[in-house]
Structure formats: structure tokens, C-alpha cells
N, C-alpha and C positions, 0 to 999 in steps of 0.2 A: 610547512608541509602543505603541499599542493591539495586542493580539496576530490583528486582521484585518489591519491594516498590514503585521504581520510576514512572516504567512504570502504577503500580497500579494506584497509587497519578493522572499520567498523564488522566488513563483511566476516573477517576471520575470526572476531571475536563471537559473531554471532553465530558463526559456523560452530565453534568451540564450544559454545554452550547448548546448542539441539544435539550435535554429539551426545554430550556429557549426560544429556538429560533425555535421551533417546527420543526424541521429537520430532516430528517431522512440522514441517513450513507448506503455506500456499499463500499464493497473492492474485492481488486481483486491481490493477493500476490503471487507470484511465490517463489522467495530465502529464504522468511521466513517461507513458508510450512504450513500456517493458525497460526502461531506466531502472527501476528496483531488481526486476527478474537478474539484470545482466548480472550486476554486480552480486548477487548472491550466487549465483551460480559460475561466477569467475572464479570464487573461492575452489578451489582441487578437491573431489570428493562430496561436493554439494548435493549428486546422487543420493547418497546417504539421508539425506535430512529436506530436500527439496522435491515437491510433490507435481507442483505445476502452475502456471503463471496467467492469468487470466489479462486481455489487454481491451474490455469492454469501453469501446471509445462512445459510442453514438447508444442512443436511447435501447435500440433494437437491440442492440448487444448486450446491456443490461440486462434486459428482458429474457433474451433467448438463453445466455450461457448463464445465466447468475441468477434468473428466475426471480430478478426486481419487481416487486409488483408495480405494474404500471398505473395505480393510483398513487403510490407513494412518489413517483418519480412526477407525477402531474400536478399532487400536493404541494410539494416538496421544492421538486427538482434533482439534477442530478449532482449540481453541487451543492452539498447538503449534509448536514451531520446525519440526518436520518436514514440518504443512500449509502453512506461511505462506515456506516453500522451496520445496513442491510448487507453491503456486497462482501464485508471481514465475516458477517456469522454464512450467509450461502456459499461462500469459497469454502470453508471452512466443511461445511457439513459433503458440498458436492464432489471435494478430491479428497475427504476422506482424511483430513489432516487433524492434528493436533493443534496448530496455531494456523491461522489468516490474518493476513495484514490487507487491506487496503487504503488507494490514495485516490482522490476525485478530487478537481478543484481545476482551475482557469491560469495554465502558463502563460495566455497572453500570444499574441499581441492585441487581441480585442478582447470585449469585455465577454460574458457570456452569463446564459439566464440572468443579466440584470447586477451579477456578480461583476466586483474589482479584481482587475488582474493580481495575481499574489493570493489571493484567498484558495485556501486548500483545507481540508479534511483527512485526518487520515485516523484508521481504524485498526484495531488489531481486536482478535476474537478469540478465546481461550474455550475448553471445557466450562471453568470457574466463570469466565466474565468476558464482555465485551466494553471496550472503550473507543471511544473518539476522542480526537483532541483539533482544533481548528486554530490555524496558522495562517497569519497575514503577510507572507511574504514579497520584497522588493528587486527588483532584476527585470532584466529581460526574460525572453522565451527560456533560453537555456540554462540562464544559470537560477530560474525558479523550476525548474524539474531537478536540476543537481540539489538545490536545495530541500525541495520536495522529498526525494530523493533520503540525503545524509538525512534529515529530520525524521523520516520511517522509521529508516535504520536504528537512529539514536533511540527510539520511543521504544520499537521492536526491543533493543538490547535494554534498556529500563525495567520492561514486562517478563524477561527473560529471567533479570535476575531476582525477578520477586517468586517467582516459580520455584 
């Protein structure tokens, strides 16, 4: 199975389960460049359960739409387990959603803040709780956002069924 299949396969089932559990989604993705938004909202019906897709590339965009504090990101940085916490619980609270996922981290081809290409963060933020989990992934530009990417998804659909 092709890894669009997969991610597809992943999105319906995620789709299927904020359904079930009347939930709605937001996100908020920097390294995958709205790669996460697409694919959930290919799913038919995503309206439903899908709130709105934040794509905070550059510092300023952090700042402005997600309301990052900018000591944290100067602390820190922006790839960072402590941004990629921030931007799942402020997506979370500014569209009003049930769940927030974000992803922040270095596709590559250069390094960034000092970070290895493949180093990613990704966040998801509930009522109950907020999680990160950090991933060192290998590839190019493209297929570390696909991976970025299915790896959301997969953590996303983990969280789901603990709900």
C-alpha cells in the first residue's frame, strides 16, 4: 500500500471516530506546510468534525495567530517540545475545538535553530491533557512532511481511541 493510501486509510478512520464521539479537530502545522490539514479534510464530510488549520511557518506567525509567547520561542525555539505543546493547547482554545494537533520541526534541506534535519515534535491537546512526542525522522524534504504527516495522524488516531 502506497503511503497516500495510508495516510488516506488513517484519515477515515480518524474521520470515523470524532464522528462517533462528536468531536471536533484543529491543527496547527508548521514543517508540513498544511500536509496534515489536506489530508483530513479529503476525507467527505470533514466539515463535520474539522474546525480549522493554522499553517504558522516563521516566528511572526506563531506569535500573531497562536499567540506563542515570544520568550518561549526565544527560550526554546520554535522547534521545540515546548512550542509544539504551546501551539496544540492555543489552536485548541482559539478555534474553539475539542482536540488540537500540532507538528513543528526541520523537513530539511538545511538544518534549522541548530536542529538535525528529521527532528520533529508533534503535539496533540485534549480537555484531559496535552502530549508531545518527538521524532527523529530520515528522508528528504518530502517524504519527512509525508512522514510527519502519517506519524500525526497515527498518534492523533492513538489519542482518539483512549477518549
Amino acid at each position: 500500500m502506497s503511503e497516500g493510501n495510508t495516510q488516506e486509510n488513517q484519515g477515515y478512520l480518524i474521520a470515523e471516530k470524532l464522528r462517533a464521539k462528536k468531536l471536533t479537530l484543529s491543527v496547527a502545522e508548521s514543517c508540513t506546510g498544511g500536509l496534515l490539514s489536506h489530508i483530513l479534510t479529503n476525507t467527505p464530510g470533514s466539515s463535520e468534525f474539522f474546525k480549522t488549520g493554522f499553517i504558522p511557518y516563521s516566528y511572526h506567525a506563531k506569535e500573531k495567530f497562536l499567540k506563542i509567547d515570544k520568550k518561549l520561542l526565544k527560550k526554546h525555539g520554535a522547534i521545540s517540545k515546548e512550542c509544539a505543546k504551546a501551539m496544540a493547547i492555543n489552536t485548541r482554545f482559539i478555534a474553539d475545538s475539542d482536540i488540537a494537533i500540532s507538528i513543528t520541526g526541520v523537513a530539511g534541506p538545511l538544518k534549522s535553530e541548530g536542529k538535525p534535519i528529521g527532528e520533529v515534535y508533534i503535539g496533540i491537546a485534549t480537555v484531559e491533557k496535552t502530549i508531545v512526542k518527538k521524532y527523529n525522522f530520515k528522508g528528504n524534504r518530502e517524504e519527512i512532511k509525508h512522514i510527519a504527516a502519517s506519524s500525526a495522524l497515527k498518534l492523533l488516531l492513538e489519542q482518539l481511541c483512549k477518549l
